[in-house]
C-alpha positions in Angstrom: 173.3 136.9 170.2 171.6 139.5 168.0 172.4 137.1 165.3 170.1 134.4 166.6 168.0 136.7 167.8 165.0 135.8 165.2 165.4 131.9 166.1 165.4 132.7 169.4 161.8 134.8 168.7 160.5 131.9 166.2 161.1 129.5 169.3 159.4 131.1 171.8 156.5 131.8 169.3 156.2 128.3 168.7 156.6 127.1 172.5 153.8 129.6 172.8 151.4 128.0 170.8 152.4 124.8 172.0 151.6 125.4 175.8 148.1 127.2 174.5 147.5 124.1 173.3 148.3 122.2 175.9 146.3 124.3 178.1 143.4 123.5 176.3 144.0 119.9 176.0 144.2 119.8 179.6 140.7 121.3 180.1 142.3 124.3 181.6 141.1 128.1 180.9 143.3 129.7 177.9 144.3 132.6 178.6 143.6 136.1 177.2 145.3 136.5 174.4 147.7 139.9 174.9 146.4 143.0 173.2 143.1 145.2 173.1 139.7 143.2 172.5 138.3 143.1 169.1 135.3 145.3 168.8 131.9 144.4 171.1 133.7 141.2 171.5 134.7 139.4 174.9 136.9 137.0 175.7 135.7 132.8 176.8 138.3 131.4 178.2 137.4 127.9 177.3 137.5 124.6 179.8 136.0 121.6 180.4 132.4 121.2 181.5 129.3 119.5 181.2 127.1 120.1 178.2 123.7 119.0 177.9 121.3 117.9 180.6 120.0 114.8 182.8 117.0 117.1 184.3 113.8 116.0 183.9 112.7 119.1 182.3 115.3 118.6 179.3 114.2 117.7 176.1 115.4 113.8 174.5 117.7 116.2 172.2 119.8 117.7 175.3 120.8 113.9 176.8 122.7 112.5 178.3 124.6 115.3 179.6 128.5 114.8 178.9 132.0 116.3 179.4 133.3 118.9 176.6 136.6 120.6 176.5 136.9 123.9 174.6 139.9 125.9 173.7 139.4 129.7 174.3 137.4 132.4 171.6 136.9 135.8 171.3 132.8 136.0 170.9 130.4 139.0 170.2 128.9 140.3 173.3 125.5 140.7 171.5 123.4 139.5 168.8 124.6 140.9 165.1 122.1 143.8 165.3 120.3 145.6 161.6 123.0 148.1 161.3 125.8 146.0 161.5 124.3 143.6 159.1 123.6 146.7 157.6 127.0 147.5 157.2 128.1 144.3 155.3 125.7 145.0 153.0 126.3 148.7 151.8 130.1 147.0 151.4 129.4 143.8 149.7 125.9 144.4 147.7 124.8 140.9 149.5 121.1 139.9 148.7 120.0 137.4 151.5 118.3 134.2 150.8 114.9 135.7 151.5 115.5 138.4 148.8 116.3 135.6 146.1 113.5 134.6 144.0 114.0 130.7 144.4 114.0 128.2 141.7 111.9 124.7 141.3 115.4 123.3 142.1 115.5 125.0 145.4 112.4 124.1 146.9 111.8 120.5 145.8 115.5 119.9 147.6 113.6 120.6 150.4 110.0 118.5 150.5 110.1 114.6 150.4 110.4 112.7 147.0 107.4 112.5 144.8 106.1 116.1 145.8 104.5 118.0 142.9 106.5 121.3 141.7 105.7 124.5 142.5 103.8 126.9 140.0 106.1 129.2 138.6 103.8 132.2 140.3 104.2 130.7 143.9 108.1 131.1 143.3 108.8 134.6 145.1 111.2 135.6 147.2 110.2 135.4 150.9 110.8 134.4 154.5 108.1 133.0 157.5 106.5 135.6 159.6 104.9 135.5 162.9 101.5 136.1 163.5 99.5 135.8 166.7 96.7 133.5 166.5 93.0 135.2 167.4 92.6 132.4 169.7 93.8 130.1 171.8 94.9 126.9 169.0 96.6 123.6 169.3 100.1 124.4 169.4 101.3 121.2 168.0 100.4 122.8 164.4 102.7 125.5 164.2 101.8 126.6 160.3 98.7 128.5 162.5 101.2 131.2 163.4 104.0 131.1 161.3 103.2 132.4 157.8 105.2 132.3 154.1 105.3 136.3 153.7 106.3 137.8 150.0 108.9 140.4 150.6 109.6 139.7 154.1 113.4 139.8 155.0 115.8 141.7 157.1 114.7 144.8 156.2 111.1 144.5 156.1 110.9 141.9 159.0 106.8 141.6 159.2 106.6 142.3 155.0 106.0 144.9 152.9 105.3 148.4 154.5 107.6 147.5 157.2 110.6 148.8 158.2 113.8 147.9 160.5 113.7 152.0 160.7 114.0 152.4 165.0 115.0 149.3 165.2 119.0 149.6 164.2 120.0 148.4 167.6 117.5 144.9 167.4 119.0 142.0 166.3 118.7 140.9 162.0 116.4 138.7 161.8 115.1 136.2 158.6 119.0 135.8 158.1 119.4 132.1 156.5 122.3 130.1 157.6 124.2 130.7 154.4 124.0 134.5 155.4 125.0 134.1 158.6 128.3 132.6 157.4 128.3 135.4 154.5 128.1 138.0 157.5 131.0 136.1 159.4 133.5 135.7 156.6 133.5 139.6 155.7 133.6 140.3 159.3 136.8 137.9 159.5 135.1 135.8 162.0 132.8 132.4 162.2 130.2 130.6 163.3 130.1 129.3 167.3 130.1 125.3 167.5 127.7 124.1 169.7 130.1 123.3 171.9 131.5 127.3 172.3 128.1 128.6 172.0 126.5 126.7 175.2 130.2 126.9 177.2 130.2 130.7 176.4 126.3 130.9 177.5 127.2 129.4 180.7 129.2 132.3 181.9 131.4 130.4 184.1 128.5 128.8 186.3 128.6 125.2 186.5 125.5 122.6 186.1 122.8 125.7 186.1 119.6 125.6 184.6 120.1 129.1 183.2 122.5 131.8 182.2 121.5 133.4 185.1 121.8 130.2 187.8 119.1 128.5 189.5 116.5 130.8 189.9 113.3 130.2 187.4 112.0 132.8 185.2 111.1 135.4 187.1 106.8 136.5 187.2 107.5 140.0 188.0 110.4 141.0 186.4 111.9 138.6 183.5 115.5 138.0 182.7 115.3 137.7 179.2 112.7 138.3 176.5 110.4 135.6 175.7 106.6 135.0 175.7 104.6 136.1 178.7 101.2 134.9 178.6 99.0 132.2 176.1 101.0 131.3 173.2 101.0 132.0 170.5 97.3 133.7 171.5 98.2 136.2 174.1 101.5 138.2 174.8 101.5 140.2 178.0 104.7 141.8 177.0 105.6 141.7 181.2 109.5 141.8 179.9 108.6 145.2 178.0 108.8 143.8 174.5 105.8 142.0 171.9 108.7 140.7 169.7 112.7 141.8 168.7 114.1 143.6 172.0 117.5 145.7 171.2 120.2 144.1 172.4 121.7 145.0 175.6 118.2 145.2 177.0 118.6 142.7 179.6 121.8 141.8 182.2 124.7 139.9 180.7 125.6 136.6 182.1 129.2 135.6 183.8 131.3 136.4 181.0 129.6 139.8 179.9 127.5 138.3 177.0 124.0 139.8 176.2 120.8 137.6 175.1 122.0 134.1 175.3 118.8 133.3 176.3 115.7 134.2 174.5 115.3 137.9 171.7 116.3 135.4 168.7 117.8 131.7 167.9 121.3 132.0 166.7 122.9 129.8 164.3 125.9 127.4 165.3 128.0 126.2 162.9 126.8 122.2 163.5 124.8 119.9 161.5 122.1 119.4 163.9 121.5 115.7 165.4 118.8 115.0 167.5 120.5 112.0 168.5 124.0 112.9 168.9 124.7 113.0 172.6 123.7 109.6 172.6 126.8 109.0 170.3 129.3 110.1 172.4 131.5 108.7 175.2 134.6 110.1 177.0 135.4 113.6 177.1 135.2 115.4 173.6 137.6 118.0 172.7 136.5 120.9 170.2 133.6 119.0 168.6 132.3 120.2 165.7 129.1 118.1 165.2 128.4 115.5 163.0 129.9 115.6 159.1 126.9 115.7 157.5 123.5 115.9 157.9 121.5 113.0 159.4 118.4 111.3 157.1 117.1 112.2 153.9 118.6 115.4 152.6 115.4 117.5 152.8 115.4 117.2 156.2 118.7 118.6 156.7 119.0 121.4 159.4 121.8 123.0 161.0 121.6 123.5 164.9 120.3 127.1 166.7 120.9 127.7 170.5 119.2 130.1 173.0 115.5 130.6 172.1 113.8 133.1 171.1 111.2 136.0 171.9 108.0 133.1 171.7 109.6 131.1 174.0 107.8 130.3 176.6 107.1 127.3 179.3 103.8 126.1 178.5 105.0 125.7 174.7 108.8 125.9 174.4 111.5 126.7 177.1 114.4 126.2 175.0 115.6 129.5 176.4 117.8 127.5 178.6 121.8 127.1 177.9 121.3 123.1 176.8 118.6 123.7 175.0 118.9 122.7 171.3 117.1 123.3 167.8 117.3 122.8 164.2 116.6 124.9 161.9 116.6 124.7 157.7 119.6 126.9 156.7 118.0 128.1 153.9 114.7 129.5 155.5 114.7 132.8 156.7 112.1 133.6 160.1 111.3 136.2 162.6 112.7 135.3 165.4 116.3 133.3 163.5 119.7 135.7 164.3 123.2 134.9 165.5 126.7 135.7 166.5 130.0 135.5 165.8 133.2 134.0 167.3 137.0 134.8 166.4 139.0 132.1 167.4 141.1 128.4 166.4 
């Protein structure tokens, strides 16, 4: 018996794995894995359930709503704050995207065919900050509040002379997608799919508007920070914060995650299609998004979920769990972060 003893162990490993799979094939919950949690992390058990939305309210992007089946992850309960991305760092000596000076090469990959180069003194390193507008503006034109900044980046969010100093426990923001996936790799983690990302910001509840259920947003006492007021012209700050709020600040949904909705976009690990739902049929089993980017090349984005501290529902309520966004993974902004997953 001892003698077979390690077949014996190699079979039951394997028969293991098999039934996880099978579990998640099946659209049933994995289960925890055995062992103490990782670090801030929680465990999503995974499932079917329906992603997108049919509501009037949703944007073209989130439809038709469709079934999704997701095996189980181990997720960060909160947004990758400054010192964490802090920490990877001091280890690694990484220089974000927004710290690079870029090259010709870099930015005409990004603007359509036939635009003239950039002069070699408008090549700085950089990232788009927020600014309030003095007045209330079309908000169709968004370059009226969102400005190129020299210098900005994760550690001197709003430019030179500022700081991320008091603000270790906020999320990192003007973190590229690149970076993001820089971050994850030393952390020995990933990206979520867009899949995980809105299964895990569900918390459980089925069909909900929100994280938080049915209830809107409430007028006296928010549930997550976005815009209060006249965007982008006036910010009551009713939730308590003008921009970045640390995470944590605000109750956790159903499975003990923090900020899925609103404080800062995260990245997923998708191309992002506008159009995609609209592509699929039957239930769809760990999708990973499309292979490549749709259209021309400079308008390649990869997708962001949850919204973002200027979201608000006169201009943008994408602070919902089906909400979806693109973003160009090179750019850094003020109100871009993300999370991590450890999982298949």
């Amino acid at each position: 018996m001892k003698k077979n003893l390690p077949l014996l162990v190699g079979f039951a490993a394997v028969a293991g794995v098999v039934a996880w799979f099978a579990l998640a094939d099946s659209g049933s919950p994995t289960p925890r894995p055995s062992g103490p949690a990782p670090a801030e992390m929680v465990w999503i058990p995974g499932g079917e359930f329906t992603m997108g939305s049919n509501d009037d309210s949703a944007r073209p992007e989130e439809k038709p709503a469709h079934r999704v089946r997701v095996r189980g992850f181990w997720m960060d309960e909160h947004e990758v704050t400054n010192a964490q991305f802090g920490k990877f760092v001091d280890a690694t000596g990484y220089k974000t995207i927004a710290e690079r000076v870029p090259s010709v090469e870099d930015i005409l990959k990004n603007v359509p065919p036939g635009t003239p180069p950039p002069r070699k003194e408008d090549l700085v390193a950089g990232a788009l900050v927020f600014h309030k507008t003095d007045r209330p503006v079309d908000t169709r034109d968004y370059s009226q509040w969102w400005t190129w900044t020299p210098a900005a980046s994760w550690k001197n969010p709003e430019g030179p002379g500022s700081s991320i100093e008091g603000r270790e426990t906020h999320p990192v923001v003007h973190v590229a997608w690149d970076d993001a996936v820089a971050y994850a790799v030393w952390a020995g983690k990933r990206l979520p799919t867009e899949a995980e990302w809105e299964f895990a910001a569900r918390g459980g509840l089925v069909d909900k508007p929100y994280v938080w259920g049915d209830e809107p947003l409430s007028k006296t006492k928010p549930q997550a920070n976005i815009w209060q007021g006249e965007f982008p012209f006036r910010n009551t700050a009713l939730d308590g914060f003008q921009g970045t709020a640390p995470v944590k600040s605000f109750a956790p949904n159903g499975y003990g995650l923090y900020d899925m909705s609103g404080n800062v976009w995260e990245w997923c690990s998708d191309w992002f299609d506008p159009e995609l739902y609209g592509k699929t049929s039957g239930v769809s089993v760990d999708p990973k998004g499309p292979d490549a980017a749709p259209g021309p090349a400079y308008t390649a984005r990869r997708a962001e979920r949850g919204g973002s501290f200027l979201c608000c529902d006169e201009y943008c309520s994408r602070y919902r769990p089906s909400a979806r966004h693109g973003g160009a993974p090179d750019t850094g902004m003020s109100h871009v972060g993300f999370r991590c997953i450890q999982g298949p």
